[in-house]
BAPATOR-51855 format. One record per residue: residue number from 1; x, y, z of N, C-alpha, C, O in turn. Coordinates in Angstrom, 1 decimal, decimal comma. Example, Ala and Ser with C-alpha at 12.3 -4.5 7.8 and 13.67 -1.06 7.14 Angstrom:
! residues 2
+-----+--------+---------+--------+---------+----------+--------+--------+---------+--------+--------+---------+--------+
: num : n.east : n.north :   n.up : ca.east : ca.north :  ca.up : c.east : c.north :   c.up : o.east : o.north :   o.up :
+-----+--------+---------+--------+---------+----------+--------+--------+---------+--------+--------+---------+--------+
:   1 :   13,2 :    -5,7 :    7,8 :    12,3 :     -4,5 :    7,8 :   13,2 :    -3,3 :    7,8 :   14,2 :    -3,3 :    8,5 :
:   2 :   12,8 :    -2,2 :    7,1 :    13,7 :     -1,1 :    7,1 :   12,9 :     0,0 :    7,9 :   13,4 :     1,1 :    8,0 :
+-----+--------+---------+--------+---------+----------+--------+--------+---------+--------+--------+---------+--------+
END
This chain:
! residues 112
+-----+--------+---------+--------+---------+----------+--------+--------+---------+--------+--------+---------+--------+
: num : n.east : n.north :   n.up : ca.east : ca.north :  ca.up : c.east : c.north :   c.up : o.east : o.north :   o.up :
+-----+--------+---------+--------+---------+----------+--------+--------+---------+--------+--------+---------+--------+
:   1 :   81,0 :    93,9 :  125,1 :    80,1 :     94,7 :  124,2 :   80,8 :    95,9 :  123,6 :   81,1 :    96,9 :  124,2 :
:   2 :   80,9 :    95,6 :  122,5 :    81,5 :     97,0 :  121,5 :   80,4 :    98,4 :  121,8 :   79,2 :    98,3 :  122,2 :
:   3 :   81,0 :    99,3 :  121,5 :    80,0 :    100,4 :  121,4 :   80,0 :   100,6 :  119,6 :   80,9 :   100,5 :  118,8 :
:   4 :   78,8 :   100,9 :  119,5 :    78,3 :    101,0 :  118,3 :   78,9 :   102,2 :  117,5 :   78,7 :   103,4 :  117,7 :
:   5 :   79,7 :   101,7 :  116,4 :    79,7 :    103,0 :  115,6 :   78,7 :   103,7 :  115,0 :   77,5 :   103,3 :  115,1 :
:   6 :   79,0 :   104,7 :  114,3 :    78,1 :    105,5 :  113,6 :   78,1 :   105,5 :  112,6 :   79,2 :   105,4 :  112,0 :
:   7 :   76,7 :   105,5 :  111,6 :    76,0 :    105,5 :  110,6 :   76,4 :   106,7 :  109,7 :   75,5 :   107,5 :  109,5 :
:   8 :   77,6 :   107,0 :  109,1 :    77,2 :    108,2 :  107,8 :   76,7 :   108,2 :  107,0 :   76,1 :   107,2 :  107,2 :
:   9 :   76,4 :   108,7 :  105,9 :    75,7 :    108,6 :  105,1 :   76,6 :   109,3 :  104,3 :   77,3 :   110,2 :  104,8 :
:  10 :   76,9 :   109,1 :  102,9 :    77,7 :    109,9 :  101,5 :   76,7 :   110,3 :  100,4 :   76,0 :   109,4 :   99,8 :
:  11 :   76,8 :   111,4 :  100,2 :    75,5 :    112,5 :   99,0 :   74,5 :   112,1 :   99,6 :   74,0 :   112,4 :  100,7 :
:  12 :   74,1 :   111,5 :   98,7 :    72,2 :    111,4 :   98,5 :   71,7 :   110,4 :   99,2 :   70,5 :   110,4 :   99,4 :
:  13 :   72,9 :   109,2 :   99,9 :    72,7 :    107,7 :  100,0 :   71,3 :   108,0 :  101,1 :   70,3 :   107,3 :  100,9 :
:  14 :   71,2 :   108,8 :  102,0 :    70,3 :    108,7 :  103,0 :   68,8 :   109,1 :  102,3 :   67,8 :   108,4 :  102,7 :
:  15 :   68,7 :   110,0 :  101,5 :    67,4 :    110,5 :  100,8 :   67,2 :   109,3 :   99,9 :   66,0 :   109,0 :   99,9 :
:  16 :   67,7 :   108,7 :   99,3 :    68,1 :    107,1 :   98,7 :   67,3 :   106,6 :   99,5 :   66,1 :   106,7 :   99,3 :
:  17 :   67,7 :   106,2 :  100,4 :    67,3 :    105,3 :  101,7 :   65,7 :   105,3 :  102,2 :   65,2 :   104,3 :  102,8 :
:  18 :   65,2 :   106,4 :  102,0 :    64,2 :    106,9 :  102,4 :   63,0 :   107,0 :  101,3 :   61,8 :   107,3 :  101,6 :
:  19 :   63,4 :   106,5 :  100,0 :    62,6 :    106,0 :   99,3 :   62,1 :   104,9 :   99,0 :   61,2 :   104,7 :   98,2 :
:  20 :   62,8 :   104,0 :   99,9 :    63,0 :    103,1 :   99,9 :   61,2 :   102,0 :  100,8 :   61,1 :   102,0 :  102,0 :
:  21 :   60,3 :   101,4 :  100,0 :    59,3 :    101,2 :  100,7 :   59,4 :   100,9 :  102,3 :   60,5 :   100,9 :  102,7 :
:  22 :   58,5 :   100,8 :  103,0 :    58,3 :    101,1 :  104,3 :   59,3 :    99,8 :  104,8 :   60,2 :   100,0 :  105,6 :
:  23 :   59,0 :    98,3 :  104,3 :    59,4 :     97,3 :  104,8 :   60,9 :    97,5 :  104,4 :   61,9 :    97,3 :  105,0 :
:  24 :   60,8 :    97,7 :  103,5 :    62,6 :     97,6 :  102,7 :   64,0 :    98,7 :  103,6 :   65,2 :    98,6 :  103,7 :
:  25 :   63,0 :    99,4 :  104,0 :    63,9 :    100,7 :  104,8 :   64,3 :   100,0 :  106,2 :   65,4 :    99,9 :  106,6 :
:  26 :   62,5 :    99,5 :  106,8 :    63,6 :     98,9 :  107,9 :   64,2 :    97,8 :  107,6 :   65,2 :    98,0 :  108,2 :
:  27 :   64,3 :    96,8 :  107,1 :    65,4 :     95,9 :  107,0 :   66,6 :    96,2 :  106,8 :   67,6 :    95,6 :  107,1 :
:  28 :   66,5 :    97,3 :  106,1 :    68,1 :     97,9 :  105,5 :   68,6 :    98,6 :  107,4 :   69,6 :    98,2 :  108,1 :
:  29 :   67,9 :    99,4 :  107,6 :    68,1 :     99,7 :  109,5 :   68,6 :    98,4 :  110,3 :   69,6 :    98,3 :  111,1 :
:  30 :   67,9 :    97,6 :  110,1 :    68,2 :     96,3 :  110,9 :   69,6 :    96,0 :  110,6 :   70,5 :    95,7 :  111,5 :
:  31 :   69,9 :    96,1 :  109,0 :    71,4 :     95,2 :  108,8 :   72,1 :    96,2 :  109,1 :   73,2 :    95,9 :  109,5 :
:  32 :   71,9 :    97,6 :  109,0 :    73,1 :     98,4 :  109,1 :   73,3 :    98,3 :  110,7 :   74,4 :    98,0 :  111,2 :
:  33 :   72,0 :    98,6 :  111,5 :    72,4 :     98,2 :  113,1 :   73,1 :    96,9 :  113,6 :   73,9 :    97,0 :  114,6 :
:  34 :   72,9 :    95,7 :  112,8 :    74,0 :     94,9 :  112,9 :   75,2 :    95,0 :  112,6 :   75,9 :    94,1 :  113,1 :
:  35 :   75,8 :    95,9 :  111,9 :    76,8 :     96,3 :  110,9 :   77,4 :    96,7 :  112,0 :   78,4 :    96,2 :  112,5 :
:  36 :   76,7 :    97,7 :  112,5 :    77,3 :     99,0 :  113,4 :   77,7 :    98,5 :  115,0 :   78,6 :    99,1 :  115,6 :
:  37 :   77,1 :    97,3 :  115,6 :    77,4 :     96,4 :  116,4 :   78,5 :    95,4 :  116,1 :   78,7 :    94,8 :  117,1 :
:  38 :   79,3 :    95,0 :  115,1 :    80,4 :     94,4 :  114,8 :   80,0 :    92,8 :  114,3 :   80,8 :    91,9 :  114,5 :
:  39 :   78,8 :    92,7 :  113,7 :    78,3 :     91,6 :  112,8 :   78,2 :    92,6 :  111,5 :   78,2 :    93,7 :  111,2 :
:  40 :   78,0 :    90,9 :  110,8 :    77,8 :     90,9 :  109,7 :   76,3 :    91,0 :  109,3 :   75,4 :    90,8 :  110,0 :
:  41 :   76,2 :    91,5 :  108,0 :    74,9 :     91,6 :  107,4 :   74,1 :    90,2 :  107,0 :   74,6 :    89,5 :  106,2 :
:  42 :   73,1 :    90,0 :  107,6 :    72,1 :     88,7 :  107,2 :   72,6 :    88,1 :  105,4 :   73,3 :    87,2 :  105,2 :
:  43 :   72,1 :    88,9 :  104,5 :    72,6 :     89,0 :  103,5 :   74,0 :    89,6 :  102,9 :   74,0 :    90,8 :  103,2 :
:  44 :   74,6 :    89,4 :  102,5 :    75,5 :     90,8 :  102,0 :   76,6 :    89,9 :  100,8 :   76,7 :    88,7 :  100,7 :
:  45 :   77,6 :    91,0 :   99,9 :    78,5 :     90,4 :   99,4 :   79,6 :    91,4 :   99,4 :   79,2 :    92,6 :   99,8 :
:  46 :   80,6 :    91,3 :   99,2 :    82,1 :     92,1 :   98,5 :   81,8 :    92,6 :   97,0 :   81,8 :    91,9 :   95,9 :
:  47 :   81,5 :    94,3 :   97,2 :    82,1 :     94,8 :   96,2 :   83,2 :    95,5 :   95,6 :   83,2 :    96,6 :   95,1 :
:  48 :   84,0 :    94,6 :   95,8 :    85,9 :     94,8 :   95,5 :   85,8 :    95,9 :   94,1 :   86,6 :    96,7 :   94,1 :
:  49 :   84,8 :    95,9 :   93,0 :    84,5 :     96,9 :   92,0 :   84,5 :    97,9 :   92,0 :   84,8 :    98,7 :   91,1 :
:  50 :   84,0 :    98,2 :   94,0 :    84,1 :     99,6 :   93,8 :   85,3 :   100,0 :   94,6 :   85,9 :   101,0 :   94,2 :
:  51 :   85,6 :    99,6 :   95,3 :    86,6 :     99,1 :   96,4 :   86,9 :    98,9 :   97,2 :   86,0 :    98,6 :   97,9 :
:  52 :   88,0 :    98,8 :   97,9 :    88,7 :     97,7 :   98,8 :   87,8 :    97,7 :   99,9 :   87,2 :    98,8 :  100,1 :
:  53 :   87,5 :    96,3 :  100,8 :    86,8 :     96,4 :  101,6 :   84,9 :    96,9 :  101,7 :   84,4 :    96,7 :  102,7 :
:  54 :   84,4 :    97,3 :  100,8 :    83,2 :     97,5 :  100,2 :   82,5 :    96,7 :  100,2 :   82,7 :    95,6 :   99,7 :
:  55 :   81,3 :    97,0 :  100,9 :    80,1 :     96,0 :  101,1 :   79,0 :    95,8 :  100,6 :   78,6 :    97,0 :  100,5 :
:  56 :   78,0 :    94,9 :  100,0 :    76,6 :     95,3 :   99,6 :   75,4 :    94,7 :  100,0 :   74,8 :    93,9 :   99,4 :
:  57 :   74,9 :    95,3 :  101,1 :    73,5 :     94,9 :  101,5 :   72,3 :    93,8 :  101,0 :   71,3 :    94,1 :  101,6 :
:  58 :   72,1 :    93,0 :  100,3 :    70,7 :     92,6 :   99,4 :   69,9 :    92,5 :  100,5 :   70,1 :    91,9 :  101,5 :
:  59 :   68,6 :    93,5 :   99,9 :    67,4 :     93,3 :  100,8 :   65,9 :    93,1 :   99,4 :   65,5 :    93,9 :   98,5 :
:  60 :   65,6 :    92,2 :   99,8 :    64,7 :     91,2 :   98,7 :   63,1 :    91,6 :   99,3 :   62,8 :    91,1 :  100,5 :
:  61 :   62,1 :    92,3 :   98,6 :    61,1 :     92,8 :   99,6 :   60,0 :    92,7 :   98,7 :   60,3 :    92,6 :   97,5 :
:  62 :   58,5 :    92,6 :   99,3 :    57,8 :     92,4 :   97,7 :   57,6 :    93,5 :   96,8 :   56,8 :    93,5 :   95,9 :
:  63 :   58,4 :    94,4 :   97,1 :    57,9 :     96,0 :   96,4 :   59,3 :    95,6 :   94,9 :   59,2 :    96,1 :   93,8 :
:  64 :   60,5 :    94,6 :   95,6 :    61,7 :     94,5 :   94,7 :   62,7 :    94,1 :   94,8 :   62,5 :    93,0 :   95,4 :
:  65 :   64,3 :    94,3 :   94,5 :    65,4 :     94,2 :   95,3 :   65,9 :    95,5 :   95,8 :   65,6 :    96,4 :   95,0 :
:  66 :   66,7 :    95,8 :   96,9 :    67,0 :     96,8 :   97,2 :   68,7 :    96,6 :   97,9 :   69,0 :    95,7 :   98,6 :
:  67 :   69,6 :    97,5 :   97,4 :    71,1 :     97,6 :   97,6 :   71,5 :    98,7 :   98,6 :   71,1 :    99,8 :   98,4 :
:  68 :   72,3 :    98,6 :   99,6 :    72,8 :     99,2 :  100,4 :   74,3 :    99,1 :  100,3 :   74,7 :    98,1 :  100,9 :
:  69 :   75,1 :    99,8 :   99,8 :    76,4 :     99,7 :   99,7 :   77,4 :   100,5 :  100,3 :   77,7 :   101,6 :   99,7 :
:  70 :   78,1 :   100,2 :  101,2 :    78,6 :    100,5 :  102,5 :   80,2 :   100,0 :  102,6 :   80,5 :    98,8 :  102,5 :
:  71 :   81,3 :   100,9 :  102,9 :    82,2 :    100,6 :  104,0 :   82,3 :   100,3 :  105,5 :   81,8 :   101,2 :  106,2 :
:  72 :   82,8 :    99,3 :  106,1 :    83,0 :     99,5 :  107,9 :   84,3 :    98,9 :  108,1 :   84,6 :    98,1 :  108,9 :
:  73 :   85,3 :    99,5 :  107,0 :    86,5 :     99,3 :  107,7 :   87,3 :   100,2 :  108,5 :   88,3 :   100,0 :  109,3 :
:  74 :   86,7 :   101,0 :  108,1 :    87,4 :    102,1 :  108,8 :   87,1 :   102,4 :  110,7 :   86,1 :   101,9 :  111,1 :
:  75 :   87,8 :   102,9 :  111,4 :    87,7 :    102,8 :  113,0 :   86,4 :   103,9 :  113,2 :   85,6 :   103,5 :  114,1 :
:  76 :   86,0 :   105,2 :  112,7 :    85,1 :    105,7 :  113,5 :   84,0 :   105,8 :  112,8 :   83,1 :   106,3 :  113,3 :
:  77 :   83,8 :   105,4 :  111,6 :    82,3 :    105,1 :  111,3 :   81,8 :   104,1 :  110,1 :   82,7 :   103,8 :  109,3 :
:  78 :   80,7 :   103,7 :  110,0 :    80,2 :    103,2 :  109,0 :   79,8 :   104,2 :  108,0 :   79,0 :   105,0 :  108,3 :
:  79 :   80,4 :   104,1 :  106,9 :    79,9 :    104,7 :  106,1 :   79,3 :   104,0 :  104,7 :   79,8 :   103,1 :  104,0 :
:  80 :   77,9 :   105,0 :  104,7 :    76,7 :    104,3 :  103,5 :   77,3 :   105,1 :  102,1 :   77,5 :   106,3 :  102,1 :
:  81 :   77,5 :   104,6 :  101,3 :    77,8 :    104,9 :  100,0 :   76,7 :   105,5 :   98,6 :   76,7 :   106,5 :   97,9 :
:  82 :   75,9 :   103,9 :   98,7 :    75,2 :    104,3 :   97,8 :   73,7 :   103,6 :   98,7 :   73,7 :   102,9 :   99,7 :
:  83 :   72,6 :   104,1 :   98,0 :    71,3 :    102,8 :   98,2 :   70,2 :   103,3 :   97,1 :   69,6 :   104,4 :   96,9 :
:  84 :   70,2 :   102,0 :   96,6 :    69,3 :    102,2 :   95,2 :   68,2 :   100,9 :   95,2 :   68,5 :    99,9 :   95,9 :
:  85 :   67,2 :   101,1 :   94,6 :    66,2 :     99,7 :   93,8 :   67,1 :    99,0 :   92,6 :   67,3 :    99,5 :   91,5 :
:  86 :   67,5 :    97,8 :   93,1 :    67,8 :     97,1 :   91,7 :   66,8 :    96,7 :   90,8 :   65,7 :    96,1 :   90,9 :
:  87 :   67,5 :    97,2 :   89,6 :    66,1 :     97,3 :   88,6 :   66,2 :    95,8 :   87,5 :   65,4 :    95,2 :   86,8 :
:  88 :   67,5 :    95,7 :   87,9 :    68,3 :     94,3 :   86,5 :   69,1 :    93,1 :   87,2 :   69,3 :    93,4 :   88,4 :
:  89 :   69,6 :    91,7 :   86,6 :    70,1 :     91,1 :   87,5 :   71,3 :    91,9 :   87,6 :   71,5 :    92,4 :   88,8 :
:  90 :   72,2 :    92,4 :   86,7 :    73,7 :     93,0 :   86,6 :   73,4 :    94,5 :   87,7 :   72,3 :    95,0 :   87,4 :
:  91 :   74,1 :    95,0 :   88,7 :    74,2 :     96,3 :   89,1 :   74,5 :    97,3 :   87,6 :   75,2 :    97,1 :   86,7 :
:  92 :   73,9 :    98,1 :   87,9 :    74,4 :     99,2 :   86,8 :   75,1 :    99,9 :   86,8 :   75,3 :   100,5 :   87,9 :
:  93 :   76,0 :   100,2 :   85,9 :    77,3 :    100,6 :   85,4 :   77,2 :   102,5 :   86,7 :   78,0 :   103,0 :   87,5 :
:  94 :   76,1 :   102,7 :   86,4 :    75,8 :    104,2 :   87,0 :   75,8 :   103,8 :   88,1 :   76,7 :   104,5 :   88,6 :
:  95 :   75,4 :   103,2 :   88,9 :    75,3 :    102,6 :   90,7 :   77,0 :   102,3 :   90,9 :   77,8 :   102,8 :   91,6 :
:  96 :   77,2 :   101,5 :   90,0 :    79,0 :    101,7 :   90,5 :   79,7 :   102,3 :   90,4 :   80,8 :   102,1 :   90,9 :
:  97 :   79,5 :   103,4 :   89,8 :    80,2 :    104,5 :   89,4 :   80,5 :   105,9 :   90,5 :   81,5 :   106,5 :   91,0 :
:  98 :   79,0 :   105,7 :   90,5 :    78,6 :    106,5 :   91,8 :   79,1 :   106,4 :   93,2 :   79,4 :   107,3 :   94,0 :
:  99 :   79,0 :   104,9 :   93,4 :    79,5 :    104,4 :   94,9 :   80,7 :   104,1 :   94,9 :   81,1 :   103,6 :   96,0 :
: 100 :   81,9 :   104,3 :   93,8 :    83,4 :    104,1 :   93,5 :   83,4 :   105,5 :   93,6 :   84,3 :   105,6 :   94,5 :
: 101 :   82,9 :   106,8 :   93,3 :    83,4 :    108,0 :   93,1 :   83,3 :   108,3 :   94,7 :   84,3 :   108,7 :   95,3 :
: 102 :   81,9 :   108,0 :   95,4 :    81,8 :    108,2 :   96,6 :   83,0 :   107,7 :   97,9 :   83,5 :   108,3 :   98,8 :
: 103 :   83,3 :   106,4 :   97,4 :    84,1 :    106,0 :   98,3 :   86,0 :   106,0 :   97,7 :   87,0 :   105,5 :   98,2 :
: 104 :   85,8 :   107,0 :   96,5 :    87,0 :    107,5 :   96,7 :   87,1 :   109,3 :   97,3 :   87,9 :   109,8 :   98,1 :
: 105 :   86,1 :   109,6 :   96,6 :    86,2 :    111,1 :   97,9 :   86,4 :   111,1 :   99,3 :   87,2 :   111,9 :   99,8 :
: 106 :   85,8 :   110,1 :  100,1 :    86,0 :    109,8 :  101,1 :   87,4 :   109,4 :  102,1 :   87,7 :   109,6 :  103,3 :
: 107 :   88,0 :   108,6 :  101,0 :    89,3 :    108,2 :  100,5 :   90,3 :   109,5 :  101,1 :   91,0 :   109,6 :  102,1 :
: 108 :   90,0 :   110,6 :  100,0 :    90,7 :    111,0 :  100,4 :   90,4 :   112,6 :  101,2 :   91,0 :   113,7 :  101,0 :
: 109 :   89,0 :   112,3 :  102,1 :    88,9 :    113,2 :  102,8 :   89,5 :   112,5 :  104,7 :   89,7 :   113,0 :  105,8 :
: 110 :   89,4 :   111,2 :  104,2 :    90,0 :    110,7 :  105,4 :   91,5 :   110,8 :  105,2 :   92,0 :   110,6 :  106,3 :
: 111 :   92,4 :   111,1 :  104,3 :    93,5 :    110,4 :  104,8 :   94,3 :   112,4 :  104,5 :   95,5 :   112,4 :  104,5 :
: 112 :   93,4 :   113,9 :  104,4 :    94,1 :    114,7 :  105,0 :   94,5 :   115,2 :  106,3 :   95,2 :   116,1 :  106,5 :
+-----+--------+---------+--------+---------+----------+--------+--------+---------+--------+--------+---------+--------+
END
């Protein structure tokens, strides 16, 4: 049994998260607790767009769709990037933007 890494959170992604309807929130908790245990997400894809290694949650709820977009390559934490309501089939130009800027700050707050 691994020990569970930790959950960060990058800007807003957590206040994001929390808007998120009651059911939608916890499912998003569920996959990230799996995440954080060394499984994979029930749902999820590669968003190489934003980069390397970059994850994306789909959680399908009746309130909508909802995105959690996440790194866990790294050794001491999971870190949450973005989490928004998808509003369109395409992600928006502004959601990737945001979670590419985020996971390049991080980039290079890890590697001083």
């Amino acid at each position: 049994m691994i020990d569970p890494r930790p959950v960060e959170f990058r800007g807003s992604a957590l206040d994001d998260l929390r808007t998120f309807p009651l059911a939608a929130r916890r499912e998003a908790g569920h996959q990230l607790d799996q995440v954080q245990n060394g499984q994979e997400a029930d749902d999820w894809k590669p968003m190489n767009t934003v980069g390397q290694g970059v994850k994306e949650i789909r959680i399908r709820d009746a309130a909508g769709a909802f995105r959690v977009i996440y790194i866990a390559k790294f050794a001491d934490a999971i870190y949450v990037l973005h989490c928004f309501q998808k509003k369109a089939e395409k992600t928006s130009k502004v959601d990737l933007n945001l979670a590419a800027k985020r996971y390049r700050d991080l980039l290079k707050e890890l590697n001083q």
